[in-house]
PDB file of N, CA, C and O in Angstrom:
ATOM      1  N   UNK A   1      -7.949   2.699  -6.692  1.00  0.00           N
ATOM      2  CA  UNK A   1      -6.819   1.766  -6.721  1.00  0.00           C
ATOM      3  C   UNK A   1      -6.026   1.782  -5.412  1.00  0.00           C
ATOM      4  O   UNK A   1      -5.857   2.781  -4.713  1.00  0.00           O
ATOM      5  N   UNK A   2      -5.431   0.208  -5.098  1.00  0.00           N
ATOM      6  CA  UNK A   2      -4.546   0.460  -4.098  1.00  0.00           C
ATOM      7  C   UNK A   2      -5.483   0.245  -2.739  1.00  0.00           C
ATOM      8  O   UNK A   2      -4.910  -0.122  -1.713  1.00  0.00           O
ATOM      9  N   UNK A   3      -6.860   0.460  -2.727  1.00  0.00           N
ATOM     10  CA  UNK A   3      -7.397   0.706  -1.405  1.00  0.00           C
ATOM     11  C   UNK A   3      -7.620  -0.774  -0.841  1.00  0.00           C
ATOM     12  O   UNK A   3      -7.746  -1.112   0.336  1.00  0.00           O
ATOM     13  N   UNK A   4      -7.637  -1.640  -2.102  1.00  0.00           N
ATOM     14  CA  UNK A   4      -7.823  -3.111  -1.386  1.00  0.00           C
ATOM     15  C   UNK A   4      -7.101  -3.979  -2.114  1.00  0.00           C
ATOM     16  O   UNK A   4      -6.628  -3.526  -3.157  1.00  0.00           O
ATOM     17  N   UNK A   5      -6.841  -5.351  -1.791  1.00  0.00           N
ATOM     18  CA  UNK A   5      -5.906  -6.390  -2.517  1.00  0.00           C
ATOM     19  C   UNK A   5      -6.650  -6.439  -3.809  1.00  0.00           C
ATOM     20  O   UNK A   5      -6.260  -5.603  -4.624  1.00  0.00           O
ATOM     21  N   UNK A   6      -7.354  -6.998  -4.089  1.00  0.00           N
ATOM     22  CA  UNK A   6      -8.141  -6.782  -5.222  1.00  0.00           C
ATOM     23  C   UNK A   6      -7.710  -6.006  -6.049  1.00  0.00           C
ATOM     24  O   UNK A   6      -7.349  -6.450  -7.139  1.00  0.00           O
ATOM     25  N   UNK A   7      -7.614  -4.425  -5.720  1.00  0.00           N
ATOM     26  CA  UNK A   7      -7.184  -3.322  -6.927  1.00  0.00           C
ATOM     27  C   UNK A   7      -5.922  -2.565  -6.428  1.00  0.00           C
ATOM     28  O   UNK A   7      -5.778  -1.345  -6.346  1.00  0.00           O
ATOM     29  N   UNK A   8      -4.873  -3.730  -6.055  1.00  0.00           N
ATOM     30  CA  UNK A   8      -3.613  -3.386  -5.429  1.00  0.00           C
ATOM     31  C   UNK A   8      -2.933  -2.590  -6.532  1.00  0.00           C
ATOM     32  O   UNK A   8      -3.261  -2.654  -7.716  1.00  0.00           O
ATOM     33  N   UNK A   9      -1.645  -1.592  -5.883  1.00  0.00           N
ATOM     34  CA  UNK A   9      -0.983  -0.660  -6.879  1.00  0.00           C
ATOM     35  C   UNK A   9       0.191  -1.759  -7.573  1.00  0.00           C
ATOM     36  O   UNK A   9       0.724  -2.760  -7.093  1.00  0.00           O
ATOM     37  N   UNK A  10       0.322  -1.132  -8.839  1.00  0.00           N
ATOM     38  CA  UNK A  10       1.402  -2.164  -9.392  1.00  0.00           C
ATOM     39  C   UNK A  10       2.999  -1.627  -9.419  1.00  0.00           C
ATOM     40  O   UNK A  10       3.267  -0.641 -10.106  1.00  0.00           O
ATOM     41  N   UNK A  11       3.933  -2.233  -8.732  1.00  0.00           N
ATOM     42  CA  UNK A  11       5.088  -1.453  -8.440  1.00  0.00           C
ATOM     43  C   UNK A  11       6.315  -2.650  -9.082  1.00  0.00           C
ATOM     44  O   UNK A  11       6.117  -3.745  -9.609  1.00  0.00           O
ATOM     45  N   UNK A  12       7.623  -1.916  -8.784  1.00  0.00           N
ATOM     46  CA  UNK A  12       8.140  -2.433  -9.672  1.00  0.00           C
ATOM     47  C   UNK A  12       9.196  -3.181  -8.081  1.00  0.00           C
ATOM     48  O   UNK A  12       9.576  -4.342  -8.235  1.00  0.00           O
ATOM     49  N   UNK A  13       9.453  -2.705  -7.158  1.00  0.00           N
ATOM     50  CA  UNK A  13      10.218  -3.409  -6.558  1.00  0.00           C
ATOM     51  C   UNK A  13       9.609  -2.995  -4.920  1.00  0.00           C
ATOM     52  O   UNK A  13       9.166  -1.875  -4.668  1.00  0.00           O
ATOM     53  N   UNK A  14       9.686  -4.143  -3.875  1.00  0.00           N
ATOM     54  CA  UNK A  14       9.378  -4.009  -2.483  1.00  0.00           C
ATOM     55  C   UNK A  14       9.557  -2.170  -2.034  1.00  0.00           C
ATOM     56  O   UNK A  14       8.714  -1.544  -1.391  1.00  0.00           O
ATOM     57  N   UNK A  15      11.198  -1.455  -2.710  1.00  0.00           N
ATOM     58  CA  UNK A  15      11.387  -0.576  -1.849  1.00  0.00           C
ATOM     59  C   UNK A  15      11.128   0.905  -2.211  1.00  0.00           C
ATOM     60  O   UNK A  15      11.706   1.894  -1.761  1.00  0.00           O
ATOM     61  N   UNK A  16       9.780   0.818  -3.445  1.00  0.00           N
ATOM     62  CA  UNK A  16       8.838   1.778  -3.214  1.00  0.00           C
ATOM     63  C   UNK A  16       8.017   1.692  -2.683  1.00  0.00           C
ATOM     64  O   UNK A  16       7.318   2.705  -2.649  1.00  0.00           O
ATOM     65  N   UNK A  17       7.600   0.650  -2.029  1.00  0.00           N
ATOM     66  CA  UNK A  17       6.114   0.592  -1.840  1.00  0.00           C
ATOM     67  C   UNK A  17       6.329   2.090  -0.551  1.00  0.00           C
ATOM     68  O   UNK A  17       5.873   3.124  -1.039  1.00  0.00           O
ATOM     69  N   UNK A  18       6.890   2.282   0.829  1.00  0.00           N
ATOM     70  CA  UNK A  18       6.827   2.873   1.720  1.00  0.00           C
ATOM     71  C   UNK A  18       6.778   4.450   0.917  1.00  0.00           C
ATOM     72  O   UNK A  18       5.841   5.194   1.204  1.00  0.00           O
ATOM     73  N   UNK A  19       7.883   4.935  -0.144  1.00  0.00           N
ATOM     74  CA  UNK A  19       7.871   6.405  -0.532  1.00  0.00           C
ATOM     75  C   UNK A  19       6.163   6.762  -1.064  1.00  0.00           C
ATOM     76  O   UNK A  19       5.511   7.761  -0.758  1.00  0.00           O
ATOM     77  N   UNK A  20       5.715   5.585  -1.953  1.00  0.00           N
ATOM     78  CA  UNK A  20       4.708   5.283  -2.807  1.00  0.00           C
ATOM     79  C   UNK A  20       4.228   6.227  -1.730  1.00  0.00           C
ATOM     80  O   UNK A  20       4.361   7.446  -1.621  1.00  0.00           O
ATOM     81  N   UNK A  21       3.400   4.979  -0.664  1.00  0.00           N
ATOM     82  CA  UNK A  21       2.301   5.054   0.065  1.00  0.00           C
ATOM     83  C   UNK A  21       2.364   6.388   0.779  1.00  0.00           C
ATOM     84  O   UNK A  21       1.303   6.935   1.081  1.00  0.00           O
ATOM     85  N   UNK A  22       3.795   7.088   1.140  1.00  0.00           N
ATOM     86  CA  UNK A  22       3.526   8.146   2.071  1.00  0.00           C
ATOM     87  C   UNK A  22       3.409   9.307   1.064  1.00  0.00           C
ATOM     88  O   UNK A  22       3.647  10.427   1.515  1.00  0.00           O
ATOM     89  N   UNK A  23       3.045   9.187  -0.357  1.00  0.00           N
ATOM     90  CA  UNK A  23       3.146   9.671  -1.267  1.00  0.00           C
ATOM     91  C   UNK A  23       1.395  10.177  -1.594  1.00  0.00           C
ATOM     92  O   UNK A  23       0.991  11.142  -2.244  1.00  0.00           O
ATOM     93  N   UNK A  24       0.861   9.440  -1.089  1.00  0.00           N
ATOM     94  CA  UNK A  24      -0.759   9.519  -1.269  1.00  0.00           C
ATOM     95  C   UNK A  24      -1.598   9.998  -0.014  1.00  0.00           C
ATOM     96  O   UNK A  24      -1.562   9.491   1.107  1.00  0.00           O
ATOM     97  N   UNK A  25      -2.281  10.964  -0.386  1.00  0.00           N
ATOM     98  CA  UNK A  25      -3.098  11.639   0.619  1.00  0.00           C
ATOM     99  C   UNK A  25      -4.118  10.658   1.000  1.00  0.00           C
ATOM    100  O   UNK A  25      -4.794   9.917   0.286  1.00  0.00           O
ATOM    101  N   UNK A  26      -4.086  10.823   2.428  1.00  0.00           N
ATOM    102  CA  UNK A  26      -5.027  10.481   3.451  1.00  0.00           C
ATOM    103  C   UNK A  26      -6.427  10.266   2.933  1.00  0.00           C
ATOM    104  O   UNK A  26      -6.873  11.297   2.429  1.00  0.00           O
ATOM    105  N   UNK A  27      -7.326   9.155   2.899  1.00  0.00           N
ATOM    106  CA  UNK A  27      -8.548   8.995   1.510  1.00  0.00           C
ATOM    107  C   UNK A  27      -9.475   9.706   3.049  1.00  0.00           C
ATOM    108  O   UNK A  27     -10.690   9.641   2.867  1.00  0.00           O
ATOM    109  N   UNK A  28      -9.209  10.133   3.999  1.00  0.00           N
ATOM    110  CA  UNK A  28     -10.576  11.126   4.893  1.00  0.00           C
ATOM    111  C   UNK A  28     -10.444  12.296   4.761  1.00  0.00           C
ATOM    112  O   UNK A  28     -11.387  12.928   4.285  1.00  0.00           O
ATOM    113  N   UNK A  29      -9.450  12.854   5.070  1.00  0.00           N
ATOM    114  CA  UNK A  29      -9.117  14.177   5.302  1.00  0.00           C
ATOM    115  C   UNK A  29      -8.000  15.377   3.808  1.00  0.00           C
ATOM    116  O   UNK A  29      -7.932  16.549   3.436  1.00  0.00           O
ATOM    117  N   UNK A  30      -7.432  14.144   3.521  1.00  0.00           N
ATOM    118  CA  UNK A  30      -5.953  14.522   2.087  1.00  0.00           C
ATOM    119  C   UNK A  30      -4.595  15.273   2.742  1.00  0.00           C
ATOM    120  O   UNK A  30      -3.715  15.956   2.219  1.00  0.00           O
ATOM    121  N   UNK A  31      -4.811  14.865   4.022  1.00  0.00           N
ATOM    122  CA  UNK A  31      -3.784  15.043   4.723  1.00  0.00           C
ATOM    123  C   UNK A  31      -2.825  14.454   4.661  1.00  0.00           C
ATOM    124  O   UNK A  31      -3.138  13.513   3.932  1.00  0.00           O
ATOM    125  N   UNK A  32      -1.127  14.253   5.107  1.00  0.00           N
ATOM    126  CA  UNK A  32      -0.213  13.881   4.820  1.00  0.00           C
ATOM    127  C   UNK A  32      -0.073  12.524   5.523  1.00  0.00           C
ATOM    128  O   UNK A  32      -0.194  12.538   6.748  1.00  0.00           O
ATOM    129  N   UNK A  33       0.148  11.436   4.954  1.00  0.00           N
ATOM    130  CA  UNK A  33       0.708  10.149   5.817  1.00  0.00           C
ATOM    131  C   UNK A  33       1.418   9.555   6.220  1.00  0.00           C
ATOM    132  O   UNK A  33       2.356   9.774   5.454  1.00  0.00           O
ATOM    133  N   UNK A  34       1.992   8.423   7.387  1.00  0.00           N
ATOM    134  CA  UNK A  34       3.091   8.148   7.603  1.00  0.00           C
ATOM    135  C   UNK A  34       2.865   6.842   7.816  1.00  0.00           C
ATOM    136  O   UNK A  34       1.904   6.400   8.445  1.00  0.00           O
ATOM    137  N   UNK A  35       4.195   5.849   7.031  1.00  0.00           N
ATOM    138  CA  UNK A  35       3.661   4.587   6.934  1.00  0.00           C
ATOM    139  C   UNK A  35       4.009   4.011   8.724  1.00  0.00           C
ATOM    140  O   UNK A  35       4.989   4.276   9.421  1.00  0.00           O
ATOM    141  N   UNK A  36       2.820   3.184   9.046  1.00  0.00           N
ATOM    142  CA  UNK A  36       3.357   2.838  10.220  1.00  0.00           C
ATOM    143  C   UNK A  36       3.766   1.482  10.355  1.00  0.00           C
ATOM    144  O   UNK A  36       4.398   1.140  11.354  1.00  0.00           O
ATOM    145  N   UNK A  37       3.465   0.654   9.436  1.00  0.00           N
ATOM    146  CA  UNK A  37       4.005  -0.536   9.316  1.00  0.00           C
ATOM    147  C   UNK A  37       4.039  -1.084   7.578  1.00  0.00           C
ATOM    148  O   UNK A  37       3.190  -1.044   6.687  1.00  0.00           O
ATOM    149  N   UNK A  38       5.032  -1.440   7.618  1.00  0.00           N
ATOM    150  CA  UNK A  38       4.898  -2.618   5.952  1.00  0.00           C
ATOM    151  C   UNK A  38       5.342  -3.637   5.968  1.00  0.00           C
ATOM    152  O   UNK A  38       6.535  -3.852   6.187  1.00  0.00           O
ATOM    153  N   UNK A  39       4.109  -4.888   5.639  1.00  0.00           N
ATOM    154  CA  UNK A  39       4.438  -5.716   5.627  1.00  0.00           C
ATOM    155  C   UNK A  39       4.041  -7.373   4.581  1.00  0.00           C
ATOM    156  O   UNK A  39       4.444  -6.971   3.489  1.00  0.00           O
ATOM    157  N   UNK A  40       3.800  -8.079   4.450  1.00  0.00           N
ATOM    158  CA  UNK A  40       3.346  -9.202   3.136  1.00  0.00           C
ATOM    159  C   UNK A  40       2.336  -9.417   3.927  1.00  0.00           C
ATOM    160  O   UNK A  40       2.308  -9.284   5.151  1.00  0.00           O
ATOM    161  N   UNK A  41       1.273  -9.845   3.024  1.00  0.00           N
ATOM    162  CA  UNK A  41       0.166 -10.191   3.116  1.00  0.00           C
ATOM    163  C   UNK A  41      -0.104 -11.538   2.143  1.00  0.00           C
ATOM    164  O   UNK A  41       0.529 -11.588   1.088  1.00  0.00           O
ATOM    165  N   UNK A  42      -0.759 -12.311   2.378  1.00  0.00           N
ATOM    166  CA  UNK A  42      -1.594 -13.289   1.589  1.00  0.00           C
ATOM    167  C   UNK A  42      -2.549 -13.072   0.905  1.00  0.00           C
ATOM    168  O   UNK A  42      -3.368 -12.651   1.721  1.00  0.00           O
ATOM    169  N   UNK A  43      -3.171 -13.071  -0.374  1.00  0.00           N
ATOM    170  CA  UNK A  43      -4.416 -12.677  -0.676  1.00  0.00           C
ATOM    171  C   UNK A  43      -4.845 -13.630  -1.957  1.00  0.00           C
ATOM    172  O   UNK A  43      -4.063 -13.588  -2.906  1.00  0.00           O
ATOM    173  N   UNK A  44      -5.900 -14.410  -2.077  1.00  0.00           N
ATOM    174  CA  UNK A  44      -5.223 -15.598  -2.845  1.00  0.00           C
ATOM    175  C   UNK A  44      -4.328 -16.646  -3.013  1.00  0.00           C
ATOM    176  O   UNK A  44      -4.070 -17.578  -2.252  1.00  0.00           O
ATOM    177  N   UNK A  45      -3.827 -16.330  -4.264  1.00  0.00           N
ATOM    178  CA  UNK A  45      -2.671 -16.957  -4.929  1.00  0.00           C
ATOM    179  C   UNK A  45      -1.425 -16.302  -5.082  1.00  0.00           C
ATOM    180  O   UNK A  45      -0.513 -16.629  -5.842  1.00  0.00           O
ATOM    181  N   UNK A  46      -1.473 -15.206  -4.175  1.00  0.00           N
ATOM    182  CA  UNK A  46      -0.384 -13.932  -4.597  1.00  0.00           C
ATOM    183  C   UNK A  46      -0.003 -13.537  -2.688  1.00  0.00           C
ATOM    184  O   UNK A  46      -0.693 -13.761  -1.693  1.00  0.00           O
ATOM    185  N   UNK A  47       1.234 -12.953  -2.816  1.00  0.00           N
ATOM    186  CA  UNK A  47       1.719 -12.446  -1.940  1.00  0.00           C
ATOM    187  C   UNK A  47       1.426 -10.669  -2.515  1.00  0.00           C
ATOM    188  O   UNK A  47       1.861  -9.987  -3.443  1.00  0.00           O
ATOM    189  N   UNK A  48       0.604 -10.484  -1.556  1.00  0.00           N
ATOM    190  CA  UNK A  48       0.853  -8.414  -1.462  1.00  0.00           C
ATOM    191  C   UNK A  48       2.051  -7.565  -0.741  1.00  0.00           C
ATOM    192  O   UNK A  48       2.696  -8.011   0.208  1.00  0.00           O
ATOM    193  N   UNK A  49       2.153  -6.922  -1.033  1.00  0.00           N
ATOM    194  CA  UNK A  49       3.009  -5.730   0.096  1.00  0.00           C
ATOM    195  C   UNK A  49       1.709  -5.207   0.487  1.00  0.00           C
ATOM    196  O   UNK A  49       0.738  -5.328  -0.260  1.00  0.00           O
ATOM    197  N   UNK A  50       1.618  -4.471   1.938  1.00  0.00           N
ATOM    198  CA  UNK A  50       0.784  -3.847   2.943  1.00  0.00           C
ATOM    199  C   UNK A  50       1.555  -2.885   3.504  1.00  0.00           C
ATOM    200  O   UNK A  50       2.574  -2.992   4.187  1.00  0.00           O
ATOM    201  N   UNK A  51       0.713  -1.551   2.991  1.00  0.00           N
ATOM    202  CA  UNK A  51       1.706  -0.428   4.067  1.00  0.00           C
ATOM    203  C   UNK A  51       0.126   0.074   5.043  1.00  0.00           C
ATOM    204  O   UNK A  51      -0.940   0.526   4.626  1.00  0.00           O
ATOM    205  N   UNK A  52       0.441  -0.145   5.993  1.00  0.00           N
ATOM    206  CA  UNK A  52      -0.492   0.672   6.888  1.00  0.00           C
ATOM    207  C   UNK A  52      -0.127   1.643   7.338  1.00  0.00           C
ATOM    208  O   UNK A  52       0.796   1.537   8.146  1.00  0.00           O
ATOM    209  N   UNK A  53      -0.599   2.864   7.075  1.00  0.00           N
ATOM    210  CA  UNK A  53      -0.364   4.252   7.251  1.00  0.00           C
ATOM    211  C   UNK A  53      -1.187   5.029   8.169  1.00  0.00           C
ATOM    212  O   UNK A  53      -2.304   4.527   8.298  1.00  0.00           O
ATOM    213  N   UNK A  54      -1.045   5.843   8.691  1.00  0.00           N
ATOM    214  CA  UNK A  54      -1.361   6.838   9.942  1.00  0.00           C
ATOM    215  C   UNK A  54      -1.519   8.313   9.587  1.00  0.00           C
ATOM    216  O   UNK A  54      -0.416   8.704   9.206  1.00  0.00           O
ATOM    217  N   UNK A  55      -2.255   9.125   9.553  1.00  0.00           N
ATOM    218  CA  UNK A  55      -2.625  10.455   8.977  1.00  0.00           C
ATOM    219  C   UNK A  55      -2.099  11.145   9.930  1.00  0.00           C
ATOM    220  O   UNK A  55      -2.409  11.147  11.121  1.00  0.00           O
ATOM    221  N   UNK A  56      -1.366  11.683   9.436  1.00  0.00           N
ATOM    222  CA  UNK A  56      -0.553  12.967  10.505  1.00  0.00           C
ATOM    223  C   UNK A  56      -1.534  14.244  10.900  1.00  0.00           C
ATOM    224  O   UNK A  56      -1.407  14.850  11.964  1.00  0.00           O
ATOM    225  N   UNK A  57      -2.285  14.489  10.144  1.00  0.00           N
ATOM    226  CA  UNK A  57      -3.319  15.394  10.601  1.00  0.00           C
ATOM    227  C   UNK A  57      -4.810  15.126  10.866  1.00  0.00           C
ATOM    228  O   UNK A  57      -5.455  16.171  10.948  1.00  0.00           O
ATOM    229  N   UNK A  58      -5.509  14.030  11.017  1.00  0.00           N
ATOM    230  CA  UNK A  58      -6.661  13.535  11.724  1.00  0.00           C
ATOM    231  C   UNK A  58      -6.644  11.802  12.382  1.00  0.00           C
ATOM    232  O   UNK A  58      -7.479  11.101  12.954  1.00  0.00           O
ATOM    233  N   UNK A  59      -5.745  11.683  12.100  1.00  0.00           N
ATOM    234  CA  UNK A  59      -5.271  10.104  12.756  1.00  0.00           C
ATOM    235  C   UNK A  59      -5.708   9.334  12.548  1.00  0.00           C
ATOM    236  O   UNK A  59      -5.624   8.354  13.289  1.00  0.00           O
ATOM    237  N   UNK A  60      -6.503   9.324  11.303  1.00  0.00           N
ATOM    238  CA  UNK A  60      -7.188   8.245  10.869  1.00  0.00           C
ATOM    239  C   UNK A  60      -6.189   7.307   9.916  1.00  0.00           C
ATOM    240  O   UNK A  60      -5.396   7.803   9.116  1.00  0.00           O
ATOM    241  N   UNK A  61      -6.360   5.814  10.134  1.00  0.00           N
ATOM    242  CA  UNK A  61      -5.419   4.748  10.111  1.00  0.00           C
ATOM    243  C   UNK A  61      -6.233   4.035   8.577  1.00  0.00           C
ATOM    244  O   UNK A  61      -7.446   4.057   8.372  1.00  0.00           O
ATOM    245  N   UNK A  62      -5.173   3.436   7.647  1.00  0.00           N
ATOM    246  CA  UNK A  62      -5.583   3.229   6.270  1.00  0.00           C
ATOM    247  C   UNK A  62      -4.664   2.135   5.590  1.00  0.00           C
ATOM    248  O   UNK A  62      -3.605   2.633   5.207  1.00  0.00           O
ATOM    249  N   UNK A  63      -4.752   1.090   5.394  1.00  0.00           N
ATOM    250  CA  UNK A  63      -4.183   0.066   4.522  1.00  0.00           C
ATOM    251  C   UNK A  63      -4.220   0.414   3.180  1.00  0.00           C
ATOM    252  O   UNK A  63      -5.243   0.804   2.617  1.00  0.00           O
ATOM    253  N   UNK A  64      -2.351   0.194   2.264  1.00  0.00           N
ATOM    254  CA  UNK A  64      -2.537   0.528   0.988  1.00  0.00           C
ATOM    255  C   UNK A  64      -2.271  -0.774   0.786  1.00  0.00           C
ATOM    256  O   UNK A  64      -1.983  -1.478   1.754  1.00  0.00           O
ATOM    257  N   UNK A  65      -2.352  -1.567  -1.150  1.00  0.00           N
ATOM    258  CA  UNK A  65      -1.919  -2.352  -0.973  1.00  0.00           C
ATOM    259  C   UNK A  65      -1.338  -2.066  -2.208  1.00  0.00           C
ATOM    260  O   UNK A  65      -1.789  -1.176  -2.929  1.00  0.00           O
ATOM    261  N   UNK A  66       0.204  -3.154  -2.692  1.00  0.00           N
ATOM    262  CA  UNK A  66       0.930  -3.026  -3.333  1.00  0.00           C
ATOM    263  C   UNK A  66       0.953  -4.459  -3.782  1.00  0.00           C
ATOM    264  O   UNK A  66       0.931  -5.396  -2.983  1.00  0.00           O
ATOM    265  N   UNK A  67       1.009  -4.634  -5.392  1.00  0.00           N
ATOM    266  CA  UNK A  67       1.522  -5.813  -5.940  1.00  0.00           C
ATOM    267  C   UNK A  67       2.752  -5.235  -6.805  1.00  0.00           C
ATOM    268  O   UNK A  67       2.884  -4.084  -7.221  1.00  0.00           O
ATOM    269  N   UNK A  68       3.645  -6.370  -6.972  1.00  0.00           N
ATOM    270  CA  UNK A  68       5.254  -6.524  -7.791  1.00  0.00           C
ATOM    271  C   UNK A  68       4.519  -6.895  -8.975  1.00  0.00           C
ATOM    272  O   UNK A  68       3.568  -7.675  -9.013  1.00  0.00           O
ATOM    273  N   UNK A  69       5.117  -6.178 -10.078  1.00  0.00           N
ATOM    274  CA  UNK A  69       4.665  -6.031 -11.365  1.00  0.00           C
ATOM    275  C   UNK A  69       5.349  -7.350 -11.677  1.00  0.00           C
ATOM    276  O   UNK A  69       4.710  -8.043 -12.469  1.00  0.00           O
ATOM    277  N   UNK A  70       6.677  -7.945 -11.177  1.00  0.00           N
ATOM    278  CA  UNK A  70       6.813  -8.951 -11.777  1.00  0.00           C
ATOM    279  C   UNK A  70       6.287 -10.467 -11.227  1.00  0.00           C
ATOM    280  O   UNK A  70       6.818 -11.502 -11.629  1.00  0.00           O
ATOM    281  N   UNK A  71       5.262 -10.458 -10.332  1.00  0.00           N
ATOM    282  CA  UNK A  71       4.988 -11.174  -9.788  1.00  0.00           C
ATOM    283  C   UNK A  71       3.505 -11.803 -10.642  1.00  0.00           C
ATOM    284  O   UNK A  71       2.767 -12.787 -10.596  1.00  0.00           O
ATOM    285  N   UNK A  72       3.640 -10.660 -11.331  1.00  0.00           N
ATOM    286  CA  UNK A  72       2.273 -11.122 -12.955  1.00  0.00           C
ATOM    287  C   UNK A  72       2.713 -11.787 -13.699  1.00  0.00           C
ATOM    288  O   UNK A  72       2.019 -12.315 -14.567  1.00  0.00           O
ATOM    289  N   UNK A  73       4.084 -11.985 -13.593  1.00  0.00           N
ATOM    290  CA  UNK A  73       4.014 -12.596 -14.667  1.00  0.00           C
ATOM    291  C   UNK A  73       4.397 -14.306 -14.414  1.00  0.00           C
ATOM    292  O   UNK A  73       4.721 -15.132 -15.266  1.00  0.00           O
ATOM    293  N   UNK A  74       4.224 -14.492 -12.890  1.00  0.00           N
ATOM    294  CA  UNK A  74       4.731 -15.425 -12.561  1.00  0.00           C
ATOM    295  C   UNK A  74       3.383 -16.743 -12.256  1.00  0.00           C
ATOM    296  O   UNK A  74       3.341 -17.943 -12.527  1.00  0.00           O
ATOM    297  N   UNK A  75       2.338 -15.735 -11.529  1.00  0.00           N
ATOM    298  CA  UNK A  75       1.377 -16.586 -11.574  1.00  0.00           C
ATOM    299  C   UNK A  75       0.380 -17.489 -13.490  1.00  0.00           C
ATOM    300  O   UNK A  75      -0.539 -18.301 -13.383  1.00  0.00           O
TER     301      UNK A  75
END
């Protein structure tokens, strides 16, 4: 989950997505992350949140993605 728009995480407001994401280990190493950018995305018929994150201990770079739980109920 979360690794692509498709099987985006379901959150309840924009200003978890950043704690969320720096909340989840690094999918190479399980090292700690730091978001380096967040921002909306298009995907479909839906607007995503996008945190792109940065591994503090092998530097490998990783897109999470985030959908608004209430945004289900809108489409």
């Amino acid at each position: 989950p979360g690794a692509s728009a498709a099987r985006a995480f379901e959150i309840a407001s924009p200003s978890v997505v950043e704690p969320r994401a720096e909340s989840l280990p690094c999918p190479f190493c399980r090292g700690r992350v730091r978001v380096a950018e967040h921002a909306v995305a298009a995907h479909e018929s839906e607007r995503l949140r996008v945190a792109h994150v940065v591994c503090r201990a092998c530097g490998a770079e990783h897109d999470w993605y985030f959908r608004l739980a209430d945004a289900l109920t809108h489409n």
